[in-house]
N, C-alpha and C positions, 0 to 999 in steps of 0.2 A: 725394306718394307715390302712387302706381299702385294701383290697386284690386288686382292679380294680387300685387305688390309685399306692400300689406298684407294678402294671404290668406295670403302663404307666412312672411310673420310670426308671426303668427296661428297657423298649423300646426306652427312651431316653436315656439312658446312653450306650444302646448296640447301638444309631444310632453317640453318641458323637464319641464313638469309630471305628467306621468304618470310618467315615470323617476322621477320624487323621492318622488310618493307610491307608488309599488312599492319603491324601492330601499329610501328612509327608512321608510315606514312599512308594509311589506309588502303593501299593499292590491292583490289576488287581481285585484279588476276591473280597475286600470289594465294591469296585467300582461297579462289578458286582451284588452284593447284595444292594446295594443302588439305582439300577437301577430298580430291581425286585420288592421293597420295594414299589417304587412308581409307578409302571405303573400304579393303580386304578388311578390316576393324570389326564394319558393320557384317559381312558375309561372318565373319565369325560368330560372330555375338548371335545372331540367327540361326547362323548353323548348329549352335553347341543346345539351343531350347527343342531342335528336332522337329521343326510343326511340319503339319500335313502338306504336300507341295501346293495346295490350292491356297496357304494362308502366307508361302513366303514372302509373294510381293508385297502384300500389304505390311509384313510386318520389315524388312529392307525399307520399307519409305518409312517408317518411324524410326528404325534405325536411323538412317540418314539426318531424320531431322533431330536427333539427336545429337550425332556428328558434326554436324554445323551449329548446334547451341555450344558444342563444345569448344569447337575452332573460336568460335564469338568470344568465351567465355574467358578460355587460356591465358594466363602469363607466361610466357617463357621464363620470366627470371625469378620466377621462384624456386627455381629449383627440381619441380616436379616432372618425370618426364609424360609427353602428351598423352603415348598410348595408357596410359594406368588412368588419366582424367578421362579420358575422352570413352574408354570401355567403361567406367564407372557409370558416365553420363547417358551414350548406347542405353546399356542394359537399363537403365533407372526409366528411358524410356520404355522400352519394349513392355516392361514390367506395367507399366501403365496404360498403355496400350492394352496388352492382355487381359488389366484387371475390369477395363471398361467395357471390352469387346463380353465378356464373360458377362458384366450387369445387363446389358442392353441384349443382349442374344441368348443369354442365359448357358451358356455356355458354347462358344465354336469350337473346341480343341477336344472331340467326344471319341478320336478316333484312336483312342492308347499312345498317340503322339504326346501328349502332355493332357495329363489330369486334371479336370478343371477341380477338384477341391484340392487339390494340393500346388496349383500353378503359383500362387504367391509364395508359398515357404521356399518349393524350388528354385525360383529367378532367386530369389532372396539369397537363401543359404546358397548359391553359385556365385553369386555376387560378393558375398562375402568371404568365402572359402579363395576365390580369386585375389580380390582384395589385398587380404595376409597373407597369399603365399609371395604376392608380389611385394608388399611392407616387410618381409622378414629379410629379403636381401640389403636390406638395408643397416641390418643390427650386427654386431659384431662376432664374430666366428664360431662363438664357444655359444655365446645366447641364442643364435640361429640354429646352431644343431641342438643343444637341448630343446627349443619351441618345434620343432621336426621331428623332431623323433616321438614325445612325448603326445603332439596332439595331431598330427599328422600322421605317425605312421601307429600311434597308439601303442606307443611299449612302457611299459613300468618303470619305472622312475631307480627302481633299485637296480634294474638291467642295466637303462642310461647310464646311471653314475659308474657301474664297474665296466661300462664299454668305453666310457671316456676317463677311467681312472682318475675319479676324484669320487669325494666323498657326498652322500646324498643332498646333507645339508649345504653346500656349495652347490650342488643342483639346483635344489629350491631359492637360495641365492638369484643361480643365472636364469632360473624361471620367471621369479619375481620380476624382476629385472628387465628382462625380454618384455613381459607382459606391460609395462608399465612403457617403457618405450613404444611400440606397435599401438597402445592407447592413444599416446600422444601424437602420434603418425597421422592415427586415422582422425583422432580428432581435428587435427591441422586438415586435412584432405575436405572431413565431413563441410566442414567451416568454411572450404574453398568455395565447396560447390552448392552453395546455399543461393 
């Protein structure tokens, strides 16, 4: 085994173990360490909306207290992994944050940094566009490339089927299909985080 190989062992077995003594036994410091763990989470999730450097900070501490709704929130044993909960949750804030900063000031974000008429469709459609590309790893080989190809990279459907040498209607098959799985994905997700 790879020295890189046994560190990211290593790091998941010392992050198994901090979930277990927070969840099972309440212990404040692993909790605290799980926090610390992921702020790059929150630097992302800030970074990718582009605001003016005057509105970073304020919008990093809503991140954060998102961050920590999320660490609160998490099961580990359902299965789900944290980063995809805990960026859903981030951004859900940030988003609300924006939308309120926007009502009460009439718009802060005036400076081609982000559009205030279009600031909610954006976080939205990023939020979701993230979302699916992370739910599609999950689907099986054939349903993942055709959901890829088709609404991600935008190619026709008759190209798809003779790039993957099958016939269209078994496209539409593993479309269907795909679609109807990634429903049930997110709806499980949506339901979590209620």
């Amino acid at each position: 085994m790879s020295t890189s190989s046994e560190n990211l062992q290593a790091k998941n077995e010392q992050e198994k173990l901090l979930w277990h003594q927070y969840k099972k036994n309440g212990c404040e410091k692993s909790r605290q360490e799980l926090i610390v763990a992921y702020q790059p989470l929150v630097y992302r999730e800030v970074g990718r909306l582009s605001p003016h450097p005057r509105h970073r900070w304020d919008l990093f501490q809503e991140g954060c207290v998102g961050l920590i709704e999320a660490v609160e929130a998490f099961d580990p044993e359902r299965g789900c992994r944290f980063s995809t909960f805990a960026s859903y949750r981030i951004l859900g804030r940030l988003l609300n944050y924006l939308t309120r900063e926007k009502k009460n000031t009439g718009g802060i974000f005036t400076d081609n940094h982000i559009e205030d008429s279009d600031l909610e469709n954006q976080v939205e459609k990023r939020l979701l566009v993230q979302e699916i590309k992370t739910l599609m790893e999950r689907l099986p080989a054939k349903e993942k490339l055709v959901l890829k190809r088709i609404f991600l990279e935008d190619r026709p459907a008759q190209e798809v089927a003779e790039g993957m040498s099958i016939t269209t209607s078994y496209l539409y098959r593993l479309r269907k299909k795909g679609i109807r799985r990634l429903r049930g994905i997110l709806g499980y997700i949506l339901k979590e985080n209620r």
